[in-house]
C-alpha positions as CSV (number, residue, x, y, z in Angstrom):
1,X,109.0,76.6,103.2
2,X,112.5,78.7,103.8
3,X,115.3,76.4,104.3
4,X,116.6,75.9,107.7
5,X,119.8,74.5,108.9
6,X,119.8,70.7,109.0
7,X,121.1,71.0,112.8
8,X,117.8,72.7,113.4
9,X,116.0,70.3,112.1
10,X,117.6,67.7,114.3
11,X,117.5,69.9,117.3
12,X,113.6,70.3,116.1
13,X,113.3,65.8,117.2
14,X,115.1,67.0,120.9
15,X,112.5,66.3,123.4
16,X,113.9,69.1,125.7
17,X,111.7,72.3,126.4
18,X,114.9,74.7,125.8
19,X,115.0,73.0,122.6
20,X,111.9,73.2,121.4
21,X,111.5,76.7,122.5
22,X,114.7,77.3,120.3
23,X,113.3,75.4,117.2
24,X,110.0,76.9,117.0
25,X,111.6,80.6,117.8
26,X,114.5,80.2,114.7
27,X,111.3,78.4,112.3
28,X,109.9,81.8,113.0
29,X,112.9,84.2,112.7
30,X,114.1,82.7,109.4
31,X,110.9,82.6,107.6
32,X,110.3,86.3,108.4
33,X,113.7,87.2,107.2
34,X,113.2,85.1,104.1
35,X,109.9,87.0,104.0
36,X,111.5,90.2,103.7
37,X,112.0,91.5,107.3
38,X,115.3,92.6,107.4
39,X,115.7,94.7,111.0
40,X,114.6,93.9,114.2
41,X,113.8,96.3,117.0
42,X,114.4,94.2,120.7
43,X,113.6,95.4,124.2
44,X,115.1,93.2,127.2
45,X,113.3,90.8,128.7
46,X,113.2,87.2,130.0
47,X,110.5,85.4,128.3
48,X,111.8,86.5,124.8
49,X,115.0,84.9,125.4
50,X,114.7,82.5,122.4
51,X,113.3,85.0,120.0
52,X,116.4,87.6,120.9
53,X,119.0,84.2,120.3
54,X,117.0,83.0,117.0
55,X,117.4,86.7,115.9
56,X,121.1,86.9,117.1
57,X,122.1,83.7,115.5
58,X,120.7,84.7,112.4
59,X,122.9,88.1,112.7
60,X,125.9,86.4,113.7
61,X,125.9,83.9,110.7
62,X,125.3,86.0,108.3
63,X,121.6,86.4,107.5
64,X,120.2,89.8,106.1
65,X,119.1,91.2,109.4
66,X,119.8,94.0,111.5
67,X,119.2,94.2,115.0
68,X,118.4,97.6,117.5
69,X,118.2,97.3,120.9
70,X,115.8,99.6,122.7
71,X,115.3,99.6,126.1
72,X,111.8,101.3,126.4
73,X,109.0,99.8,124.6
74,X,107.1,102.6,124.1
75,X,110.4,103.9,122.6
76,X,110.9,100.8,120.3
77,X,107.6,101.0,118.6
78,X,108.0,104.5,117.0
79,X,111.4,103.9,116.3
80,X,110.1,100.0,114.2
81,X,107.5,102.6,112.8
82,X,110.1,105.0,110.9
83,X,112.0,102.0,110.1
84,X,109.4,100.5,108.5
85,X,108.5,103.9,106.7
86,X,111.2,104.5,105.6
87,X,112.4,101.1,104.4
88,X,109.0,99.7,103.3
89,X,109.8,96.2,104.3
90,X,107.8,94.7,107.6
91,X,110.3,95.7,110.7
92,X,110.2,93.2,113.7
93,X,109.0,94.3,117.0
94,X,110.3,92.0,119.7
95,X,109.6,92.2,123.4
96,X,108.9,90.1,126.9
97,X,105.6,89.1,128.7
98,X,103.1,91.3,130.7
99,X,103.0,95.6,129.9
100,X,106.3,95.6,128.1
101,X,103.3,94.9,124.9
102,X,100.7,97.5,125.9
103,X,104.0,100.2,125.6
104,X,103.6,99.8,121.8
105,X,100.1,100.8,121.9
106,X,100.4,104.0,120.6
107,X,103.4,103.2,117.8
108,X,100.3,100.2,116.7
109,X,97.4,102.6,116.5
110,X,99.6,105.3,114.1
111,X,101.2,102.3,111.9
112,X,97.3,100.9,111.3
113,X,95.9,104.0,110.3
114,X,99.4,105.2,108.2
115,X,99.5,101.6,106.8
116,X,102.9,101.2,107.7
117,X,103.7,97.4,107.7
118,X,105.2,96.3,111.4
119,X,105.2,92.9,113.0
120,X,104.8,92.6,116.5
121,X,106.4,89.4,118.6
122,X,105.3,89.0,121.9
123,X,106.4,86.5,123.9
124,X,104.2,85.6,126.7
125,X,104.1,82.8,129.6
126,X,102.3,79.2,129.3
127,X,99.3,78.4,129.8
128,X,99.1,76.9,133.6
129,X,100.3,80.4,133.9
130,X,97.6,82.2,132.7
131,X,95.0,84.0,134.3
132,X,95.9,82.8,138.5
133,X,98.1,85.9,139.2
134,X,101.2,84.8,137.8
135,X,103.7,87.9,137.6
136,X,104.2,89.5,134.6
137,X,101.1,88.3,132.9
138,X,98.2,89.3,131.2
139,X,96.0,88.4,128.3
140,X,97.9,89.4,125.4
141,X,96.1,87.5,122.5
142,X,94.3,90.3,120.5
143,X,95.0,92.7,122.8
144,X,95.6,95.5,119.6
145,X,91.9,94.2,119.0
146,X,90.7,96.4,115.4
147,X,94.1,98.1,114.8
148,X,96.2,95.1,113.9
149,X,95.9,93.4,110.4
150,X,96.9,89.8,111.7
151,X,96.4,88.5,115.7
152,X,97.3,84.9,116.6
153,X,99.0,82.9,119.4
154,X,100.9,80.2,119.8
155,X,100.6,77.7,122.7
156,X,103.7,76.8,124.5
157,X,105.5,73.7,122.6
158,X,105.0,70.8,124.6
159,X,106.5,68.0,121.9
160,X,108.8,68.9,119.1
161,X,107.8,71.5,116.7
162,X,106.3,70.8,113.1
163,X,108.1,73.2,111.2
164,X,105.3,73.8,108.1
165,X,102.8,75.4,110.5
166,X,105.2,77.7,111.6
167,X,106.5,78.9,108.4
168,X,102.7,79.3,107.1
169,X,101.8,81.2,110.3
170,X,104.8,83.4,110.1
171,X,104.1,84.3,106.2
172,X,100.9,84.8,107.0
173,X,101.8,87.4,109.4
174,X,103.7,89.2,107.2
175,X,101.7,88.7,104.1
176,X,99.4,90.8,106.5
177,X,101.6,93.1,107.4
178,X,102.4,94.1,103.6
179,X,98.7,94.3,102.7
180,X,99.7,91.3,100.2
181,X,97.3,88.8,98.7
182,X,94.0,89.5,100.1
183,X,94.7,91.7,102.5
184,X,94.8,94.9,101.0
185,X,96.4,97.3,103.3
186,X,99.2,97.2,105.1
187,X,99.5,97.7,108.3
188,X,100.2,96.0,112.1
189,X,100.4,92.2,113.1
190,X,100.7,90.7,116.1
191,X,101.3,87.2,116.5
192,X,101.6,86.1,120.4
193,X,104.2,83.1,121.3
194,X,103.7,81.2,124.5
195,X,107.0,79.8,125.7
196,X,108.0,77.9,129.1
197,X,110.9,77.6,131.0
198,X,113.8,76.1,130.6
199,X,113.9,79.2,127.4
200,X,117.8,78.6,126.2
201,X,120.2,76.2,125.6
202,X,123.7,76.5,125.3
203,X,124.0,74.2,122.4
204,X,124.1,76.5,119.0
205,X,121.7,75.7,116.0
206,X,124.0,76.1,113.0
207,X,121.9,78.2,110.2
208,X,122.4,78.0,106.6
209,X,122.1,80.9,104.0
210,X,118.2,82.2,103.9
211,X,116.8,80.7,100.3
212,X,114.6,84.0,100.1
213,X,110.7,83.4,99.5
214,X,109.9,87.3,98.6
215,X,106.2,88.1,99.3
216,X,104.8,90.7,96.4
217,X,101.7,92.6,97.6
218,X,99.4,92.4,94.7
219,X,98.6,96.0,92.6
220,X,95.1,96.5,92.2
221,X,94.7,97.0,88.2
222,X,92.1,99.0,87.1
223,X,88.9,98.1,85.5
224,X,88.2,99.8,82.2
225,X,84.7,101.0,82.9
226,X,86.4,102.6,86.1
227,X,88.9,105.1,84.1
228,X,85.5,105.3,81.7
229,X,83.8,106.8,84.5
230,X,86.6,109.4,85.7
231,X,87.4,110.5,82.1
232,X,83.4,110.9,82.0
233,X,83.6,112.6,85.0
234,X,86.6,114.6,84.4
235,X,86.4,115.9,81.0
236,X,85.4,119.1,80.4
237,X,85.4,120.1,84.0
238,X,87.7,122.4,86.0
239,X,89.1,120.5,88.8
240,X,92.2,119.7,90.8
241,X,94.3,117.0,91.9
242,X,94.3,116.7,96.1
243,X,98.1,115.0,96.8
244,X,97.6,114.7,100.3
245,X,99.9,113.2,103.4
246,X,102.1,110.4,102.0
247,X,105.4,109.8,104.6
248,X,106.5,106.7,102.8
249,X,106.7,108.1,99.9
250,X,104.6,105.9,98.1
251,X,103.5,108.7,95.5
252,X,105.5,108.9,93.0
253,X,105.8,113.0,91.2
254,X,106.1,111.2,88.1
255,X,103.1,109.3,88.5
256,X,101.1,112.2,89.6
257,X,102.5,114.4,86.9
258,X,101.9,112.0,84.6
259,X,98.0,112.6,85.8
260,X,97.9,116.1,85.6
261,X,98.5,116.6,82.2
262,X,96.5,114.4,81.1
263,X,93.7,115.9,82.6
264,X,95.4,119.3,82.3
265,X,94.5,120.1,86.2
266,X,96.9,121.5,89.1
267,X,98.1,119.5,92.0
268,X,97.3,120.8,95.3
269,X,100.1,118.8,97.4
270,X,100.3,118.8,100.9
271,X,103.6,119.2,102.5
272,X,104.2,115.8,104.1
273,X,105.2,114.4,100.2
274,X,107.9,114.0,97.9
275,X,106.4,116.7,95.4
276,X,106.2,119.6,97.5
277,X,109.4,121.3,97.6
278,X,111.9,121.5,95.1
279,X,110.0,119.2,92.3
280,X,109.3,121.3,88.8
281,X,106.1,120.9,87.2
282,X,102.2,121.6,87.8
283,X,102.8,121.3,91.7
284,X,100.8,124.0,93.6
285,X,103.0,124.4,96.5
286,X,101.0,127.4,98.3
287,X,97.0,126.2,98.4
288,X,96.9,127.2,101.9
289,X,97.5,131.2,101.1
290,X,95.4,131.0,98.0
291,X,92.3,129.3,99.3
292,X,92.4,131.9,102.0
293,X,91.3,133.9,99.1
294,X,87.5,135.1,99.1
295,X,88.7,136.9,95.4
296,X,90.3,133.8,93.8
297,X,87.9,131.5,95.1
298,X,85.4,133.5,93.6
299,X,88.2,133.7,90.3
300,X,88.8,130.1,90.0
301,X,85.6,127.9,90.2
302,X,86.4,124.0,91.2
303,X,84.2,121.8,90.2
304,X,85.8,118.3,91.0
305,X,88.7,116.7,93.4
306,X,90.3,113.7,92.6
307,X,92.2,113.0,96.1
308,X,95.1,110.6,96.9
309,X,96.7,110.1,100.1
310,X,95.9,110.9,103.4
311,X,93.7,113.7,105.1
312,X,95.4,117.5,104.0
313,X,96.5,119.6,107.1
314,X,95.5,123.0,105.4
315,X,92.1,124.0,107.1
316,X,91.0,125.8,103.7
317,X,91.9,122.8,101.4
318,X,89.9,120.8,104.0
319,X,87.0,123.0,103.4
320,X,87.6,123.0,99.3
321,X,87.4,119.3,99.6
322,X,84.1,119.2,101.8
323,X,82.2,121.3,99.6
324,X,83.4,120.1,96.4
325,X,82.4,116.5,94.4
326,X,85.3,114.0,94.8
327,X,86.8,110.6,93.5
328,X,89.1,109.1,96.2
329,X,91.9,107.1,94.0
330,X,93.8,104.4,96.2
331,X,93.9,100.2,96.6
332,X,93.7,100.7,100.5
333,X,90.5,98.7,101.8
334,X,90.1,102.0,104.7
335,X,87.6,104.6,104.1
336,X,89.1,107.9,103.2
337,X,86.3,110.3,103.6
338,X,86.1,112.1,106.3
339,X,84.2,115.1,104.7
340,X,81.5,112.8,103.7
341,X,82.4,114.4,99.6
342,X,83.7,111.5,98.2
343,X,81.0,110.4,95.2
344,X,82.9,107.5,94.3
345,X,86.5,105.2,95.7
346,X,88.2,104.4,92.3
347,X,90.5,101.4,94.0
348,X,93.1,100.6,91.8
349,X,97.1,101.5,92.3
350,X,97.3,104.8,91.5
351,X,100.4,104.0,89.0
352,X,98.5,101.3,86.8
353,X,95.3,103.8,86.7
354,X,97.2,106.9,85.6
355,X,99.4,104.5,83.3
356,X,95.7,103.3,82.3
357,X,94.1,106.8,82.1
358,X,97.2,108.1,79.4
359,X,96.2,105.9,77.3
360,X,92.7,106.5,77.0
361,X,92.0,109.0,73.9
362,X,90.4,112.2,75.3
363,X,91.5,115.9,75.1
364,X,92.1,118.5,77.8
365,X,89.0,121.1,77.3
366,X,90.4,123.7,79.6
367,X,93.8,124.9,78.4
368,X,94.4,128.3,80.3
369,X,93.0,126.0,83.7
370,X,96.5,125.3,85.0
371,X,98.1,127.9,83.9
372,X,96.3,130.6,86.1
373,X,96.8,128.1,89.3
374,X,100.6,128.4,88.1
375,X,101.0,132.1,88.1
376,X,98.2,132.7,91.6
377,X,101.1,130.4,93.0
378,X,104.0,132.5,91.9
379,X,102.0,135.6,93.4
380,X,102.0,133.7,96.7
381,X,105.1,132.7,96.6
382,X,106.6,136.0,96.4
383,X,104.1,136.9,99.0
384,X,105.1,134.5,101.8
385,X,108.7,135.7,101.3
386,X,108.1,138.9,101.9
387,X,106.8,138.5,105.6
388,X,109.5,135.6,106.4
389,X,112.8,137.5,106.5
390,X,112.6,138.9,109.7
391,X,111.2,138.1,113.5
392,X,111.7,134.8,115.1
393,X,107.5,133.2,115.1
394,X,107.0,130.0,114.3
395,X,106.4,130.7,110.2
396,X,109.4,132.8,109.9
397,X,111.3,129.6,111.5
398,X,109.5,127.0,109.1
399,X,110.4,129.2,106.1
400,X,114.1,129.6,106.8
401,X,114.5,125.7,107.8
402,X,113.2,124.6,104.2
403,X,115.6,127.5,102.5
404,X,118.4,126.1,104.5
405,X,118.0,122.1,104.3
406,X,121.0,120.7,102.1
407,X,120.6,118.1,99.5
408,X,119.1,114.9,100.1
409,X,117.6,115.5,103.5
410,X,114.9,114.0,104.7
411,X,112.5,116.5,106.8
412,X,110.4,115.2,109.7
413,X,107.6,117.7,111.1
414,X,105.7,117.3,114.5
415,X,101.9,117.7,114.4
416,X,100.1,120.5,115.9
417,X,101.1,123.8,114.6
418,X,104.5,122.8,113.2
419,X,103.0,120.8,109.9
420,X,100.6,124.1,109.7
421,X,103.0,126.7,109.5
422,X,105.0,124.6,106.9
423,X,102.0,124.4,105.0
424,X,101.4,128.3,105.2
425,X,104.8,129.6,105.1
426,X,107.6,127.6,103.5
427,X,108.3,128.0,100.4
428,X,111.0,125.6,98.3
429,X,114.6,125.9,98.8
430,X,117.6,125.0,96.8
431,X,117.6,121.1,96.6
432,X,113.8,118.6,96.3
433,X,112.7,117.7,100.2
434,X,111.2,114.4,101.0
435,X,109.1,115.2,104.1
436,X,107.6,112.8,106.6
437,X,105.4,112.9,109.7
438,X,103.2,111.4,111.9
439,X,99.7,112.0,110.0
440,X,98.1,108.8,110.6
441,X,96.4,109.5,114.1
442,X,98.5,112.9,113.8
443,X,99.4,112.8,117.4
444,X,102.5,114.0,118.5
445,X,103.3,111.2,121.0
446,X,106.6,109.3,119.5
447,X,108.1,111.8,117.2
448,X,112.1,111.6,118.3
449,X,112.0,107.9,118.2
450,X,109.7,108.1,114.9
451,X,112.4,110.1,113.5
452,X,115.5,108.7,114.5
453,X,113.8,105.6,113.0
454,X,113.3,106.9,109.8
455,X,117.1,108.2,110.7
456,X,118.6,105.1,110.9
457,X,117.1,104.0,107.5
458,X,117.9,107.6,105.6
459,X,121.2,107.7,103.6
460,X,121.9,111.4,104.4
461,X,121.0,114.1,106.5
462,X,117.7,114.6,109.1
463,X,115.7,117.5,110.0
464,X,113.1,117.9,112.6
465,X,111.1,120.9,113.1
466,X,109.2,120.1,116.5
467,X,107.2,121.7,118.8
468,X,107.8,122.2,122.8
469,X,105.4,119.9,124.4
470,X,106.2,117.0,121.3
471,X,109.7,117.5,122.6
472,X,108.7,116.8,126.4
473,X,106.4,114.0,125.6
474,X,108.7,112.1,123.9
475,X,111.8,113.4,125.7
476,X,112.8,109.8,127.0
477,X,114.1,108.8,123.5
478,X,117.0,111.0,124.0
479,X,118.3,108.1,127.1
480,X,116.7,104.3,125.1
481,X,117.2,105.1,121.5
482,X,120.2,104.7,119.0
483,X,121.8,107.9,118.5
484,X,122.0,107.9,114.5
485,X,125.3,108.4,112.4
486,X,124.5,111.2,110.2
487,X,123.7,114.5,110.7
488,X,120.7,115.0,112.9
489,X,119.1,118.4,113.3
490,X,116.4,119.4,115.2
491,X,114.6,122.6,116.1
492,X,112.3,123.3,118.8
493,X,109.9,125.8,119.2
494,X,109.3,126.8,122.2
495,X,106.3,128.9,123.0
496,X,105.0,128.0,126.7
497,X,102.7,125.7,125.5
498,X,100.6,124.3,123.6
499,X,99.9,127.1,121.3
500,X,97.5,125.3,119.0
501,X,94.8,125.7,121.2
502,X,95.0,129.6,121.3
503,X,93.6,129.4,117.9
504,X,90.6,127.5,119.3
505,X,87.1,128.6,121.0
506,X,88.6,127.1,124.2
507,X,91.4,130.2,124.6
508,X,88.1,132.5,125.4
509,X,87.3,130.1,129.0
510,X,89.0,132.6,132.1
511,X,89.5,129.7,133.8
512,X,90.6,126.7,132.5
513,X,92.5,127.3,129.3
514,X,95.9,128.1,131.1
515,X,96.2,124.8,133.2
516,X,94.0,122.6,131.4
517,X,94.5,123.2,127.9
518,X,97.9,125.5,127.4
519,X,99.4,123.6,130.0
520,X,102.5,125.8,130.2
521,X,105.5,124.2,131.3
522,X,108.0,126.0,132.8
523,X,110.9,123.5,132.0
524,X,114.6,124.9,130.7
525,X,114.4,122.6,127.4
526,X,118.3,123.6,126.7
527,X,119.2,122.4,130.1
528,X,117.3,119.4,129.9
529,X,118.8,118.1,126.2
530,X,122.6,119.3,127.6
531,X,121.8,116.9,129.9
532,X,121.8,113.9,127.9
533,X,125.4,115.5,126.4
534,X,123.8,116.9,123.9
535,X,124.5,120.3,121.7
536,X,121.9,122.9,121.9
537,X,122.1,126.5,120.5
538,X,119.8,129.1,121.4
539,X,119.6,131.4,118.4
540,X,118.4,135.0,119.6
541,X,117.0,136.4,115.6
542,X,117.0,134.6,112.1
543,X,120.6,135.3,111.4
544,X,121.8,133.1,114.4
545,X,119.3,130.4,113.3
546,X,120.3,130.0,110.2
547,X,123.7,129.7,111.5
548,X,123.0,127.6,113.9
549,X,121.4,125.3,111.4
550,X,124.2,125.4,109.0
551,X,126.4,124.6,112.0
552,X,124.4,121.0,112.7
553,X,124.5,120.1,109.4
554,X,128.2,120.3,109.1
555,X,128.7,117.8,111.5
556,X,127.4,113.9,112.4
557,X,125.4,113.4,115.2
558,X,122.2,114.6,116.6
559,X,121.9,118.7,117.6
560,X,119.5,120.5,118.8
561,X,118.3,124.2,118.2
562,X,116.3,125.8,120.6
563,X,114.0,128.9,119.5
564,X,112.5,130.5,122.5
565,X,109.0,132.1,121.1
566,X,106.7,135.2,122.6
567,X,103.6,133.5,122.0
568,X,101.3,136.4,122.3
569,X,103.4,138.0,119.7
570,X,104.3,135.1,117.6
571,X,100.3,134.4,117.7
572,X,99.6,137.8,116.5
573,X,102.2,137.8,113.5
574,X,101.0,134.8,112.1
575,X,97.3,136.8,111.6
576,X,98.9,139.7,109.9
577,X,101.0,137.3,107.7
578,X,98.4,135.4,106.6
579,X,96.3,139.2,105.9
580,X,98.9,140.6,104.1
581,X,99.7,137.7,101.9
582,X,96.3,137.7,100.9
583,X,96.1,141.4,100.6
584,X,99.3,141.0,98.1
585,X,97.9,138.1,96.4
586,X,94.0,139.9,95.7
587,X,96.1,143.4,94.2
588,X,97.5,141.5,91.7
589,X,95.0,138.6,90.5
């Protein structure tokens, strides 16, 4: 078990509830640092008292921990989630008894489904407390029920602690967390500790430097009758490789090069990946505009997908992928099929299979394949730009953020339409983009604190293209969340509304779309952000956007751009882009 400080260990013998409280709280802390877990996200409270001072202690003497204090729950779970995206370690989620947990709710449900490893302490009252209308209590054991990884709690210690349990229940946590051992995917735990009062003492447990007891998750190597089967499969057959959302980054272009031409196929990526803008090889950046394509569909006959990552956002590479044979290639233990395509889950880490794969001795049949995805892509590049360099819509806005982003920027992206007119209209700009987003439920609940999250674990600059309503939803951040270091940038797009659902059956009802589903709001977004003492610039064309953007990336902080948007219009010149890209695409195929 980690080492802790011999003090603790005699405090541990105390028979003094503030003392055991302490010792069982540092056992905790130091094995999850020791573990890996090296920031903590805290929210005020009473009952978490000796979780906060294990987790400060640890800080002060020197342990590899960093601590955020956020004062709104809710708040404090997205921002753990882009921590832990961004980091890949298991972040620390720490908060008091009663509805301070069921404010994580959301931040849980999008870190089990994006696999992104958080660890959730809860502290919660005794047991003669529960469940005879004590305040500030509820039944909290469980309560993420099917979306966390690990659930367990921990009665109040009533006798000193034995520190081995502790240890083993903490590692377990985390080993769940991590997807490591038998666990598979990572993800949400939740482990629940009882404490009663006295909580503190004013002695101080004296810590000793963490003996780190790393926990590797385990790579899933391929089987050799597996990569028989795909090269079977493959071979002589005219297919492409699906990259879809990935916001850790945990697809590596190399890897998925490395792939490609071996099988001598394209990769259709979608833009929430490291390979989408900027990276040189057999990346097909602009799907969206092709597969719009009656002609080239027609030109171009798939005959197999093999798919990593998440769920694409393009609606016509959803449709290529439902009607077209496809071999899902990841070690996560979730079903990825939501077309109901998938003939076969090769589960194995992508790395060791394509490593596997390369080695195998087979020849690519179809040499002119990749080459005419190559050159449709080049038509449509040259097509997008055409109808972005003027107008302020939503794709004109996409495509001039990615021109403008300066080197090693990370861009976040709301769901909704924002990720969609990425996908249809940007086009790669001067420096490689890693983009991220909230694609696991792909609400847009959480994305300021999700990003200044991922901020706060970025070395460089930020950009967030976001949408009016996932601005208001998540407007709060802006008062309970760090206010990150570096440069900052995000741009809003303000329509009304939410736009998305003009595009939908729904916009056709007389009645009810405008209140019910629209939901216009009729709130000066500029006003509100300059309330907070924030910039905000209000560009009137492209010219003043693109200076505006220059402008926030020239200095530290967080900015804001505003981009006030006739919908009807807008709405209308996203149809005749889309048209006339094709149109330009089908004259010269």
């Amino acid at each position: 078990p980690p080492r802790v400080g011999s003090t603790c260990l005699q405090w541990a013998q105390s028979v003094s509830t503030e003392n055991d409280n302490q010792a069982t709280a540092t056992a905790l802390i130091t094995t999850a640092i020791n573990a890996g877990a090296h920031h903590a996200v805290l929210s005020p409270g009473a009952r978490n008292t000796p979780l906060v001072l294990a987790l400060h202690r640890c800080q002060q003497a020197g342990w590899p921990i960093t601590l955020h204090s956020v004062i709104d729950e809710r708040a404090a779970g997205f921002f753990a989630l882009g921590l832990a995206r961004r980091t890949g370690e298991p972040t620390l989620l720490c908060c008091t008894s009663g509805s301070a947990l069921t404010h994580y709710f959301p931040a849980i449900t999008e870190a089990s489904q994006g696999e992104v490893p958080l660890v959730v302490l809860s502290a919660d009252r005794p047991e003669e407390l529960q469940n005879c209308g004590a305040p500030q209590t509820i039944s909290q054991g469980g309560i993420f029920g099917v979306h966390s990884r690990f659930s367990s709690t921990l009665e109040a210690p009533n006798c000193p602690p034995i520190l081995g349990p502790l240890h083993a229940l903490m590692r377990g946590a985390i080993e769940a967390a991590t997807g490591a051992g038998h666990h598979g995917t990572p993800g949400p735990a939740h482990l629940n500790i009882r404490f009663r009062k006295p909580l503190w003492s004013t002695e101080i447990c004296a810590l000793e430097a963490p003996t780190p007891t790393p926990i590797f998750r385990e790579r899933s190597t391929p089987k050799p009758e597996d990569i028989t089967r795909l090269l079977k499969a493959a071979l002589d057959t005219c297919g492409v490789i699906v990259v879809g959302p990935d916001p850790a980054s945990t697809l590596k272009p190399g890897v998925v090069q490395q792939l490609a031409d071996g099988l001598g196929w394209p990769v259709l990526t979608d833009p929430i990946t490291t390979m989408r803008f900027g990276k040189p090889g057999p990346f097909v950046h602009h799907h969206d505009a092709l597969l719009r394509s009656t002609r080239f569909r027609s030109a171009t006959p798939i005959q197999m997908v093999i798919a990593l990552g998440g769920t694409p956002s393009s609606a016509p590479l959803q449709k290529l992928i439902a009607q077209t044979p496809t071999i899902a290639l990841h070690q996560s233990s979730h079903n990825k099929d939501p077309f109901q395509s998938v003939c076969w889950t090769f589960h194995a880490d992508p790395a060791l299979a394509v490593k596997a794969i390369s080695a195998a001795d087979h020849e690519k049949t179809h040499p002119h394949w990749l080459a005419h995805w190559m050159q449709a892509d080049a038509l449509a590049k040259a097509a997008i730009i055409g109808r972005c360099g003027s107008g302020l819509w939503e794709g004109s806005v996409a495509h001039q953020l990615v021109a403008g982003l300066p080197k090693d920027c990370l861009l976040r992206v709301a769901s909704s339409m924002p990720i969609r007119d990425l996908d249809s209209f940007a086009v790669s700009g001067a420096h490689p983009v890693t983009v991220s987003s909230n694609r696991g439920v792909n609400g847009i609940d959480g994305l300021l604190a999700t990003t200044l999250g991922e901020a706060a674990a970025h070395d460089g600059p930020v950009a967030l293209l976001s949408g009016d309503l996932s601005f208001l939803h998540d407007v709060g951040a802006l008062a309970t969340v760090p206010r990150p270091a570096q440069s900052v940038v995000v741009t809003i797009l303000d329509n009304g509304g939410g736009g998305i659902f003009g595009r939908l059956p729904i916009k056709n009802h007389e009645t009810a779309f405008e209140p019910w589903f629209l939901c216009s709001h009729g709130h000066d977004i500029a006003n509100i952000i300059r309330g907070f003492g924030l910039d905000c610039h209000c560009p009137s064309d492209l010219d003043a956007y693109r200076l505006a953007l220059s402008q926030g990336f020239g200095q530290p902080g967080l900015s804001f751009i505003l981009v006030r948007i006739d919908r009807p219009w807008a709405d209308q010149q996203r149809t005749l882009a889309h048209a006339a890209i094709t149109a330009q695409i089908e004259a010269k195929l």
